[in-house]
Every structure is written in structure tokens, then in C-alpha cells.
C-alpha positions as CSV (number, residue, x, y, z in Angstrom):
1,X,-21.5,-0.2,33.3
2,X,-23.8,-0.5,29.9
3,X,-26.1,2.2,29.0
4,X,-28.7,2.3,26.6
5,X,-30.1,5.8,25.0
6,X,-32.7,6.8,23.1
7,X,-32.2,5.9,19.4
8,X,-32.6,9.5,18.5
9,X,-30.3,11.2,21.0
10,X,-28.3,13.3,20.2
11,X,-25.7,15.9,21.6
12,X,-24.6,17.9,19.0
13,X,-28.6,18.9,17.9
14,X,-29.3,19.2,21.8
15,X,-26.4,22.1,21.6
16,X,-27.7,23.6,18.3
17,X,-31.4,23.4,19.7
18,X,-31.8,26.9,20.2
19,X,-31.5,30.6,18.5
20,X,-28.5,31.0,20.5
21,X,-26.8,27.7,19.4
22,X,-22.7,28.3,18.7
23,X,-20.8,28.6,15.6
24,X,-20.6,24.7,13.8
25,X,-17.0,24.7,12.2
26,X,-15.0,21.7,9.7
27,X,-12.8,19.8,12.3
28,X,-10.4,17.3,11.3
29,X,-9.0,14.8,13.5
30,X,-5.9,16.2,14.3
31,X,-7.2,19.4,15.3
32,X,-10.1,17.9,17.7
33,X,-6.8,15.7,19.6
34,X,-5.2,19.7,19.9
35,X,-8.1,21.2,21.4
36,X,-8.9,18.4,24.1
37,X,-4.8,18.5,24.7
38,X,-5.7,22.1,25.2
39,X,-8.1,21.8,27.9
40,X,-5.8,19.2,29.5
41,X,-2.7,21.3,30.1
42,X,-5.0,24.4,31.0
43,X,-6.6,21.8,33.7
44,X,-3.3,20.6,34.9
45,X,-1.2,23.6,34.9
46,X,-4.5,25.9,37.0
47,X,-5.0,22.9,39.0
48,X,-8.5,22.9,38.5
49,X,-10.4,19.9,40.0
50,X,-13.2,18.9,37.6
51,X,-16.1,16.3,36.0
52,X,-15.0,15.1,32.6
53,X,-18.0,13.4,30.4
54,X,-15.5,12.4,27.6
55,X,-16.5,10.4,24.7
56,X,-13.7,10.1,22.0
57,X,-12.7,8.2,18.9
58,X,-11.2,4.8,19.6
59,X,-7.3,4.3,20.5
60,X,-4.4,5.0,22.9
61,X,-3.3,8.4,21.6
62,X,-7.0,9.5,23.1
63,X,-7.5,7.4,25.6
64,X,-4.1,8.2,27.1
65,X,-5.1,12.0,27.5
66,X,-8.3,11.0,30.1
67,X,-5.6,9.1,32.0
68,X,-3.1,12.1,32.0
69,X,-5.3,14.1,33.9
70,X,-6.9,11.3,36.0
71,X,-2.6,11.2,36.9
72,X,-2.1,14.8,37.6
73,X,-1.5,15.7,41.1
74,X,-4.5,17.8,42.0
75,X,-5.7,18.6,44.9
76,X,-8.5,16.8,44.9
77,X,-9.2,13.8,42.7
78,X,-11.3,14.6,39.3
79,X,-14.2,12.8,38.4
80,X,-14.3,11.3,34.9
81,X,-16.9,9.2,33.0
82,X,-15.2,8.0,29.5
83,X,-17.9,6.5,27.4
84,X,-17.1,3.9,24.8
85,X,-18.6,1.7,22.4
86,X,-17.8,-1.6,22.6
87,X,-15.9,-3.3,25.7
88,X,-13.9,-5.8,24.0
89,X,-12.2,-3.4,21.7
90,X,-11.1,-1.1,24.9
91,X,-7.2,-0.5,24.8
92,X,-6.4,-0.5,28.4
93,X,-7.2,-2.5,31.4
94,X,-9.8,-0.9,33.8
95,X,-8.2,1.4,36.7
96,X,-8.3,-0.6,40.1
97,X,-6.9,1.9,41.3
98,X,-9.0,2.9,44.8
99,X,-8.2,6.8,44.5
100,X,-9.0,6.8,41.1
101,X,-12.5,8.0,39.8
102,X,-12.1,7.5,36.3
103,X,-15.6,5.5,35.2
104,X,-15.8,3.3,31.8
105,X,-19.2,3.4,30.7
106,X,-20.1,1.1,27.6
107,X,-22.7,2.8,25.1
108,X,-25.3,-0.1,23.5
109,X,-26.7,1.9,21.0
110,X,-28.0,0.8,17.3
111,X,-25.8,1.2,14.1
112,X,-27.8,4.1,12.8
113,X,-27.9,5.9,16.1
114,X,-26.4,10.0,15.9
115,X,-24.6,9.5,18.8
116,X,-22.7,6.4,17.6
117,X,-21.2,9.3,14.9
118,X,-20.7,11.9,17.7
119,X,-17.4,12.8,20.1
120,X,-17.6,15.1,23.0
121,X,-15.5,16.5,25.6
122,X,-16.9,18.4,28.2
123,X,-15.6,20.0,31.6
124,X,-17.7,20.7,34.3
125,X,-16.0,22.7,37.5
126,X,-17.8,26.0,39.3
127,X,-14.4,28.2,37.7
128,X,-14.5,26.7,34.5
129,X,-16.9,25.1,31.9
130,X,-16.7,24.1,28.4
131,X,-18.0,21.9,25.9
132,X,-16.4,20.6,22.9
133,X,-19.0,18.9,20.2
134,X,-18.2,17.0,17.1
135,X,-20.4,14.8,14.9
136,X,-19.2,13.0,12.0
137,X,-22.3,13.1,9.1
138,X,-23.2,10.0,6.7
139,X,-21.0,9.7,3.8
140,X,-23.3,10.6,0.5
141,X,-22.3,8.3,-2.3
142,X,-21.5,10.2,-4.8
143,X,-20.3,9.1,-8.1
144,X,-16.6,9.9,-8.9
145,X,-15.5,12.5,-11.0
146,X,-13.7,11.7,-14.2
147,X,-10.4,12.5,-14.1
148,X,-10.3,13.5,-10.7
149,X,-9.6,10.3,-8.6
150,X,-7.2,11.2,-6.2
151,X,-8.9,13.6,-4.5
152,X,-8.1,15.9,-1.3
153,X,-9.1,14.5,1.6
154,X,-11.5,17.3,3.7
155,X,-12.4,17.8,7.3
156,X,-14.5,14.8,7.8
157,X,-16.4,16.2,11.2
158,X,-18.3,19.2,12.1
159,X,-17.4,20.7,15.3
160,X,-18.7,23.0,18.3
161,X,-16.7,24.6,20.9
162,X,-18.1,26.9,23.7
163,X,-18.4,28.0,27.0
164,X,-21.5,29.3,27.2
165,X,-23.2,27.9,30.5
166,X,-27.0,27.7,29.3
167,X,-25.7,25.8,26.3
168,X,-23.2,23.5,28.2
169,X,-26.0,22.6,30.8
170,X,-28.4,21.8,28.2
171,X,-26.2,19.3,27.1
172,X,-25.7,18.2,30.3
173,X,-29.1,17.9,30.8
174,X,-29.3,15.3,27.7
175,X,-26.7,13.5,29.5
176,X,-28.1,13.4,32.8
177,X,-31.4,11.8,31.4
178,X,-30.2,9.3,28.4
179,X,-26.9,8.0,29.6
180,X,-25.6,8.8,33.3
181,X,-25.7,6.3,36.0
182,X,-28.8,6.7,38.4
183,X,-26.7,7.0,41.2
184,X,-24.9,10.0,40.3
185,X,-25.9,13.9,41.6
186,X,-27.6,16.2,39.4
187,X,-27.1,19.0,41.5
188,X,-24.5,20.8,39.2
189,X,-25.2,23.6,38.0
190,X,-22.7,25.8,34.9
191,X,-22.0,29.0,35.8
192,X,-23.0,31.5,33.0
193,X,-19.6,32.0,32.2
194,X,-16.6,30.6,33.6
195,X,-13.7,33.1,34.1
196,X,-12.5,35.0,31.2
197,X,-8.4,34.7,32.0
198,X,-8.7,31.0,31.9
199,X,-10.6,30.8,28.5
200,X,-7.8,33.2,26.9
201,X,-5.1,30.6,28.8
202,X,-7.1,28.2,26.9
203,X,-7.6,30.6,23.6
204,X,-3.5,31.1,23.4
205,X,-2.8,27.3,24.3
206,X,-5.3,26.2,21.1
207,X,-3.5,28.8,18.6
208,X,0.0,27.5,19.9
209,X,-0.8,23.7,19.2
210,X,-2.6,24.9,16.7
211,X,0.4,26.8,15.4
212,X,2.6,23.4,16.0
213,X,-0.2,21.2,13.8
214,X,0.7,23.4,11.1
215,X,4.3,23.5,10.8
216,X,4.1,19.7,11.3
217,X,1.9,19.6,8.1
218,X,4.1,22.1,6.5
219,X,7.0,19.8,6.9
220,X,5.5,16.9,5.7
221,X,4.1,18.4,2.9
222,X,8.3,20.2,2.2
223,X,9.4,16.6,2.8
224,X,6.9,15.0,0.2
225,X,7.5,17.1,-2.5
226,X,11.0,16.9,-1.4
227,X,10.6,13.0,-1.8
228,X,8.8,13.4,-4.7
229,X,11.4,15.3,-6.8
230,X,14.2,12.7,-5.6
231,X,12.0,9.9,-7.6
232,X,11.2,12.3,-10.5
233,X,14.9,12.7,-10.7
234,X,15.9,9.0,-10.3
235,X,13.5,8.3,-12.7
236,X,14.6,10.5,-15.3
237,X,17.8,9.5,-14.5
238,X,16.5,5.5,-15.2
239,X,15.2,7.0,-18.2
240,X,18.4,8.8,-19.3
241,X,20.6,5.2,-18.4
242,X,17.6,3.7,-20.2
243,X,18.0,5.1,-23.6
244,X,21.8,5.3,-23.0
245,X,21.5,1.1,-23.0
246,X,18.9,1.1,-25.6
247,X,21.2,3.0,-28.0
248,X,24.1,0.7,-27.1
249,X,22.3,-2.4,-28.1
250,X,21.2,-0.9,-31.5
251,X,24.5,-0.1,-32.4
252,X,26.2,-3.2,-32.3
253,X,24.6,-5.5,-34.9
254,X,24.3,-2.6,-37.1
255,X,27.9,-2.4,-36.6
256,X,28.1,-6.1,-37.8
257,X,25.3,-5.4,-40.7
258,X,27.6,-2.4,-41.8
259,X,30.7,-4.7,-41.4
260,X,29.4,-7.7,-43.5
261,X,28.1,-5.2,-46.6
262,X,31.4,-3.4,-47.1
263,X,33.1,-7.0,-47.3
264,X,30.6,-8.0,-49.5
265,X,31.1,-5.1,-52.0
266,X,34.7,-6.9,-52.7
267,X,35.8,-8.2,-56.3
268,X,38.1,-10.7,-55.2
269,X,34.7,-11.8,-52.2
270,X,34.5,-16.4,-52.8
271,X,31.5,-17.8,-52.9
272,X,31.7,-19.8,-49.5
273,X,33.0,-16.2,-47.3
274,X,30.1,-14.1,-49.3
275,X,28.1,-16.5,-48.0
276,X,29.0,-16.3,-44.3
277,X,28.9,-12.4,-44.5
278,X,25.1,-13.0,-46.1
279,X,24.2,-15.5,-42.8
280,X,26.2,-12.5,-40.3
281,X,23.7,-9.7,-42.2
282,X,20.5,-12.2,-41.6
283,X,21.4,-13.2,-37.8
284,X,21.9,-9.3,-37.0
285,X,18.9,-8.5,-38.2
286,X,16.9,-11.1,-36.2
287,X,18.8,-9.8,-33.2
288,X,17.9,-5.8,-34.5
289,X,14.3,-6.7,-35.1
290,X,14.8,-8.6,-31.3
291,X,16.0,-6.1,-29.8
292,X,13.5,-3.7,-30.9
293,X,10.7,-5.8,-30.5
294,X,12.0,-6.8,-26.9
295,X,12.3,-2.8,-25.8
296,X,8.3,-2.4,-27.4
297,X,6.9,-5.0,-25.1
298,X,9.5,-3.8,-21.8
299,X,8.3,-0.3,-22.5
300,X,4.1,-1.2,-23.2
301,X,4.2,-3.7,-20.3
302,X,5.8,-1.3,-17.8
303,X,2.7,1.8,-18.7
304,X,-0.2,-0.9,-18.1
305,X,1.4,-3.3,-15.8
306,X,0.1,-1.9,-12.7
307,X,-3.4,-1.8,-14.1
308,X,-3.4,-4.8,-15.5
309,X,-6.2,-7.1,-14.0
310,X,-5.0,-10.4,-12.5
311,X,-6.8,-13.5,-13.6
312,X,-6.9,-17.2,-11.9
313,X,-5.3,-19.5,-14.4
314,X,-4.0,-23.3,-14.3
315,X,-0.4,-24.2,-15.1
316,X,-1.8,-27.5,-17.2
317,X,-4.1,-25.4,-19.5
318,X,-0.6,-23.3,-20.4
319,X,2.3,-25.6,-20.1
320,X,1.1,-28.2,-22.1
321,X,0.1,-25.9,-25.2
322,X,3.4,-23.6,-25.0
323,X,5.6,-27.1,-24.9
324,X,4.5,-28.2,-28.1
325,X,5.5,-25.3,-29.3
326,X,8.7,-25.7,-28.6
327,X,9.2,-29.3,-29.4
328,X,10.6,-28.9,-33.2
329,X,13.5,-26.4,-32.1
330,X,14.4,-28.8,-29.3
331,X,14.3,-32.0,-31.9
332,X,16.2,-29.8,-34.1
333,X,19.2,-28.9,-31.3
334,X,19.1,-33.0,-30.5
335,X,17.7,-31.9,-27.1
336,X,14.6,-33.6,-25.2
337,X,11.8,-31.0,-23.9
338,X,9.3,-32.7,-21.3
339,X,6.9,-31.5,-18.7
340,X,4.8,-33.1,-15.7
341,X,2.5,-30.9,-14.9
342,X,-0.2,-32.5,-12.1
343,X,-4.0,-32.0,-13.1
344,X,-4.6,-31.7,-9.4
345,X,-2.9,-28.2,-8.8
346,X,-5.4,-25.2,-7.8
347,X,-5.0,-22.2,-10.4
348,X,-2.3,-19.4,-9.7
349,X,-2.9,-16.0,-9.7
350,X,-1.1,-14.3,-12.2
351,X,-1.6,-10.8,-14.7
352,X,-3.5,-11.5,-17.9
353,X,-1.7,-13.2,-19.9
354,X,1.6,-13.2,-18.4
355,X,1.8,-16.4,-17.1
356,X,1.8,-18.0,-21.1
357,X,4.6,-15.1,-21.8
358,X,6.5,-16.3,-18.1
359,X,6.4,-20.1,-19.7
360,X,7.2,-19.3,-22.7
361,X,10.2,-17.3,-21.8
362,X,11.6,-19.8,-19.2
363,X,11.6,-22.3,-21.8
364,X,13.3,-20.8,-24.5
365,X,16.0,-19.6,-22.2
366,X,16.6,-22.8,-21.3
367,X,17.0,-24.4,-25.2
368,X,19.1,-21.7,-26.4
369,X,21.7,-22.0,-23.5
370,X,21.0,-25.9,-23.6
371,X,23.6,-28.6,-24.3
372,X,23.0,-29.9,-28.1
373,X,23.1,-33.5,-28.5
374,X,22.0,-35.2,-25.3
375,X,21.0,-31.7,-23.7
376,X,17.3,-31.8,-21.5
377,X,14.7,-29.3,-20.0
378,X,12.3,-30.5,-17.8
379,X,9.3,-28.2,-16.8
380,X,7.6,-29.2,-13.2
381,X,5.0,-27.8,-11.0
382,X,4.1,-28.8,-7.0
383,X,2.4,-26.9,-4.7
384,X,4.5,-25.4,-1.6
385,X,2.5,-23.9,1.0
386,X,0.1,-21.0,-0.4
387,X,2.1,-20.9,-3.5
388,X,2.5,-22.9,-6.5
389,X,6.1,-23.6,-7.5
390,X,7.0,-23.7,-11.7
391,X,10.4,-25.3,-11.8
392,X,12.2,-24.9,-15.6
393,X,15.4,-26.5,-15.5
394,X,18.3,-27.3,-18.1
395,X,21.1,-29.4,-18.4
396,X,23.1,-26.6,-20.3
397,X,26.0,-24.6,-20.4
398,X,25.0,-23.1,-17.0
399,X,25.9,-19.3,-15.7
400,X,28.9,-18.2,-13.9
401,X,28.6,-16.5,-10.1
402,X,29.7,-13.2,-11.3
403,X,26.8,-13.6,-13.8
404,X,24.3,-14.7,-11.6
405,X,23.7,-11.6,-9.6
406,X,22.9,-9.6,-13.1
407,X,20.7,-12.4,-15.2
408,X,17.1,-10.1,-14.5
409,X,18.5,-6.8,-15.2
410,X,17.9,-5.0,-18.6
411,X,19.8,-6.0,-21.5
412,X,22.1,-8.4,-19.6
413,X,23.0,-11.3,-21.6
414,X,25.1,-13.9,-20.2
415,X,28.6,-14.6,-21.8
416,X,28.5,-18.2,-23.2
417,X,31.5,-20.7,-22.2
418,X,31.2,-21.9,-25.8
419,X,32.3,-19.5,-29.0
420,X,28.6,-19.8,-30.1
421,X,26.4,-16.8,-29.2
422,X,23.3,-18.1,-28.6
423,X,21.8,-14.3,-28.9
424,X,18.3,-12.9,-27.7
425,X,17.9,-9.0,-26.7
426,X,18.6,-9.6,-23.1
427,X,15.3,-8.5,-21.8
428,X,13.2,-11.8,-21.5
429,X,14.2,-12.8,-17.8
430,X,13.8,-8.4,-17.4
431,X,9.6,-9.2,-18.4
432,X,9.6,-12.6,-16.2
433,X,10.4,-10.8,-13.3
434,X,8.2,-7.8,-13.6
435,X,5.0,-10.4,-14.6
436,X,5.9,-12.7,-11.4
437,X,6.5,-9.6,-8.9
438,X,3.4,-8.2,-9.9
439,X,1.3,-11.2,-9.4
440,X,2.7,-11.6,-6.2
441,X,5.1,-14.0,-6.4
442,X,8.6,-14.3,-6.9
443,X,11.9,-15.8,-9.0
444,X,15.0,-17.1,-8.4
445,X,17.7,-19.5,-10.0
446,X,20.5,-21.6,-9.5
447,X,23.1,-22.7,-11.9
448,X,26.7,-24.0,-12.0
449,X,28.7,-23.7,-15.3
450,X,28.5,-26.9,-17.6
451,X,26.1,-28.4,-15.3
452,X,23.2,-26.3,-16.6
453,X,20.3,-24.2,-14.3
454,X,16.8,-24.3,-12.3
455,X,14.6,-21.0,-12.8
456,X,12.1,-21.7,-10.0
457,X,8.6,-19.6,-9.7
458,X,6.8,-18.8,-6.8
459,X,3.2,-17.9,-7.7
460,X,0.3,-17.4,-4.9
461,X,-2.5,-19.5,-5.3
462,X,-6.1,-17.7,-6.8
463,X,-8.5,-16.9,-4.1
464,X,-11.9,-16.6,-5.4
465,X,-12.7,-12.8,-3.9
466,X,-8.7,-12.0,-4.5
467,X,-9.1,-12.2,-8.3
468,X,-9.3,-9.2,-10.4
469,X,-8.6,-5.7,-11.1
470,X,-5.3,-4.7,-9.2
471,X,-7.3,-0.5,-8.8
């Protein structure tokens, strides 16, 4: 049945009309689902045969409470009227059950109605009468605090409870004339008070569930810290294993560096091994000044990553540009660098920036473990599915199964099959990975040593109203 009321009805002023109008208290969810659970086990358990006029938020957990007591084995059968908002988003199937009185009543009532914001639960029998009010006010949009944008979340409802007959059969009365069916009596009538041993069952039912709500916040809140002091730890612990690394890497060309200048402070030193000492000096200190430019960007990407806005991009306004780039130190290693990269491809989402730095590492991994003379990287693009797939492969030297499984992780360099170190910090493929998760998308390679090996990138396609800041 469909109902219609008065724009400007509403239950909760119809309680707070008058000079003796109850106490209005913050209510939170949680605690409005205890005290209705209340008033169901105190109905149950006394066996007290009464008319329900129940409107509650949508879902089962609420929902499922109305039908609990439409189950119980009473007496006689209660008489409930569950309002709701809207029929098609009503969780469970109408009762057709014949000894069932349980009525679904469908409120049509405009957006900026009161009583689309209000929940009530009230109990009507001539031993017991309450009424339980709650109306959730219009949000104020109020401009966030600096440095305060996590905040608490508060009670968001204000609530009544009472079982004050005048004030129960006021309400009522609002009811009766807005939103009950024609057909129904109006001949009850609240008792002034209903009996004072069933409100204090009720009373020391609400403080034990109310007792049980807040032991269950307790341990979730001992559990969250509790979770939150396991990832401080891991994380200082990434940290500690961090540095540890860090310090390793430094070490070992300045190892080399300190090698190559006690040799060269020989007499008896030829000009052609004072030379190779000179070249070891100048390729450890590209690899230093690597390495320490390499940890800089890890460590400054890693702070602003998650803040960084994502942009919508095409592959052929940065593959192109970045290939070029690269041509003279492929010529020079006798290799051939080419690209096909279709005009046709919709733009990728990707973090500002990253995808030129993603391109641009890809591609210079793939020429320094290349095969000289002969040796090839091709660099493709296709679309697949809601993605766009960057494909970089090499005909190189390749990477071993046992190296496979470690290629992304910090400071990992592969072991060439040739005596030729091919060097780098070890942290390029680390930043790929980070850019490419972050914009949603996702890496992976295959490779077989001597036969060389395909980095393949999954990034999601740029959706005009999914473009920008990541907060």
C-alpha cells in the first residue's frame, strides 16, 4: 500500500510539541539497532502481543528484527505496519503468509520531506507502550579545517526514547491522520504509563547490549592499534633493511674506487694498466653517482606517490620522443631500436609524468642487457580490453628463472651470462612497478637466457570523469 503525507510532517517535532516533550539525545546507528533489539527480546520473552508502527533505515540486519517478532510464538499474532521508502529497493519478499499480520506500507514523500530523514519504533499494547524517535538533521557544509582531515566521525542522529502515554499517543495521533490506512481502528488508546517492572526489564536489557556495544568497540579499537603497531614495526623494520641495502650498495664501488687509487700510487704502474685503473675509478663513479641518484628519486617518489594526480596521456606523444633519445647509444652498441606505436590508441591513465619515466626505463633496460652487433628492441602498443598494453622487448642476453622472481625488488641487479657488467643501481624496474601499480595497471615479463625478454604493461584506459587527483 502507498501513502502520501503531508510535506511538513513530521514525528519527531509532533513528540517535542509540547512543554513536557522528552529528553533529545546523540544516537548513532549502532545504538538505535540495540535499543529496538531491546524492545524485541522484552516483547518476546513477556510474551506481550502488540502493534508495531516501525519505520527503520534500509537493510536486512533491520528488517530481519520486525520479522523476529512477527516469528515469535505468541499467543496471539502481533500486528505490524513496517513503513519503507521505496518498493523496489525492499530486501525481502512480501509475507504470504495467511497468519501473518505484518503490513509493508510504501511512503511517497518529496526529497526535502522531515520524515524522509526520520526512523521510529513504536509499541502499542494496553501493558506496555513506548516510542523510540530518531531524526537525522541536514548536513551543514562546512569548510574543512586545515590540518584536521581525518576527522572523528560523531553521532549522526538525534534520538527520543519514552514511555510517556500522552506523548506516545500524540504521535500516534500524527500517524493515524498522515499515513495509516483508512481501514484501520483508531480506538486505541496509551495507557499513562505502562507497567514500571517491564520498563526496568527493558532499562537492564538496553545497559546490557549497551554494555556488549562497547566492549565490541573496545576491541576493535585494541585490535586497530594492535594492527597499527604491527605496520609501524614492519615498516621500521623495511626501513632498517632499507638503509642496511642502501649502505651495501655504497660500499662496493667505493671499494673499487679505493682499490684502483692505491694501485695507481705505484712506481713501477705502465701506462696501458694506469689507464684501466683510471677507466675502473670513472665507471664507479657513474655507478656511485647512480646509485645515489636512483635511492633520491625511490625515496621522493615513494612520499608523493599516493598524492600524485593522475593525468590522461597518449603512448604516441611519449614513445616517439623518448626513442629518439635513445637512438645514438643503440647505433653505438650496433643494435636497432624501433617502435610502432598506432595513432588510433585512446590515452592511458597514468601519474604525472610517470608514464615518460616507465618508457624510458623499459628501454634502457632493454639496450644495456641487449645483444651488441645484431641485437634489437622493439617497443609496441595494442589495446586489450579496457587496458592499453606497452610491450618493450629485446633480443638480449635474457634473465635466468631463479632471477626472474626478484627483477622488481630493490637493488636487484640481474647477474649477466657474459663477463661484462652492464651496471645501473638496481632500482629502475623498483620505480616501473610502483608508477604502473599506482596508475592502476600492472607489469610483468618473460625471458629465457640468450634469447632475450618482453616487459609487458598493462595500463587502464583514461576515462574522462576518472582523471585527476588520486585525494
Amino acid at each position: 500500500m502507498n501513502v502520501s503525507p503531508a510535506p511538513d510532517l513530521s514525528l519527531y517535532q509532533l513528540a517535542l510539541g509540547e512543554q513536557d516533550s522528552p529528553e533529545v539525545f546523540p544516537l548513532t546507528s549502532a545504538t538505535l539497532l540495540s535499543l529496538v533489539k531491546s524492545q524485541i527480546d522484552l516483547l518476546i520473552e513477556q510474551q506481550i502481543t502488540a502493534t508495531l508502527w516501525v519505520k527503520l533505515p534500509p537493510g536486512s540486519i533491520w528488517q530481519s528484527e520486525v520479522t523476529r517478532y512477527d516469528d515469535s510464538a505468541l499467543g496471539a499474532v502481533p500486528t505490524i505496519y513496517s513503513y519503507h521508502l521505496d518498493k523496489n529497493n525492499l530486501k525481502i519478499a512480501e509475507d504470504n503468509n495467511p497468519s501473518s499480520s505484518l503490513h509493508h506500507l510504501y511512503l511517497q514523500i518529496p526529497a526535502e520531506s522531515k520524515l524522509k530523514r526520520e526512523y521510529f519504533f513504536i509499541v502499542l499494547s494496553p501493558l506496555f507502550c513506548s516510542l523510540i524517535l530518531a531524526y537525522r538533521p541536514q548536513k551543514k557544509q562546512a569548510e574543512p579545517k586545515p590540518g584536521n582531515v581525518n576527522q572523528k566521525k560523531t553521532a549522526s542522529l538525534l534520538g527520543i526514547t519514552c514511555f510517556a502515554g500522552n506523548i506516545i499517543q500524540r504521535v500516534l495521533d500524527g500517524i493515524y491522520q498522515e499515513i495509516a490506512p483508512e481501514t484501520l481502528s483508531r480506538d486505541f488508546v496509551c495507557p499513562a504509563i505502562s507497567k514500571p517492572e517491564l520498563i526496568n526489564q527493558l532499562l537492564a536489557k538496553q545497559i546490557k547490549r549497551q554494555d556488549e556495544i562497547s566492549r565490541q568497540v573496545i576491541t576493535q579499537k585494541i585490535s586497530k592499534v594492535q594492527q597499527q603497531n604491527q605496520n609501524l614495526q614492519n615498516s621500521l623494520a623495511n626501513k632498517d633493511e632499507y638503509l642496511s641495502h642502501v649502505c651495501q650498495e655504497l660500499r662496493t664501488p667505493l671499494t673499487h674506487m679505493k682499490t684502483a687509487l692505491s694501485l695507481l700510487n705505484s712506481p713501477n704502474m705502465k701506462p696501458p694498466q694506469r689507464q684501466l685503473y683510471l677507466q675502473m675509478l670513472n665507471t664507479q663513479c657513474d655507478r656511485q653517482n647512480s646509485l645515489i641518484n636512483g635511492v633520491l628519486e625511490l625515496v621522493q617518489m615513494e612520499r608523493s606517490l599516493d598524492k600524485t594526480a593522475l593525468e590522461a596521456v597518449q603512448l604516441a606523444d611519449v614513445v616517439p620522443g623518448v626513442v629518439s633519445t635513445y637512438q645514438p647509444l643503440a647505433q653505438e652498441k650496433g643494435m636497432m631500436l624501433a617502435y610502432t606505436i598506432p595513432n588510433e590508441l585512446p590515452p592511458v591513465q597514468c601519474v604525472t609524468g610517470g608514464l615518460k619515466q616507465i618508457v624510458i626505463n623499459l628501454i634502457s633496460n632493454s639496450i644495456r642487457f641487449g645483444t651488441s652487433n645484431g641485437g634489437q628492441v622493439w617497443v609496441r602498443a595494442r589495446l586489450q580490453g579496457d587496458y592499453v598494453q606497452l610491450e618493450v622487448r629485446d633480443t638480449g642476453i635474457g634473465i635466468s628463472d631463479n632471477d626472474l622472481p626478484k627483477i622488481f625488488d630493490r637493488f636487484y641487479r640481474v647477474h649477466p651470462a657474459t663477463k661484462e657488467d652492464p651496471g645501473g643501481a638496481g632500482l629502475g624496474l623498483t620505480i616501473v612497478q610502483h608508477l604502473v601499480q599506482v596508475s592502476g595497471g600492472s607489469i610483468n615479463v618473460k625471458s629465457k637466457l640468450m634469447e632475450g625478454s618482453t616487459f609487458t604493461v598493462n595500463l587502464p584506459q583514461a576515462v574522462d570523469s576518472g582523471v585527476g587527483s588520486r585525494e
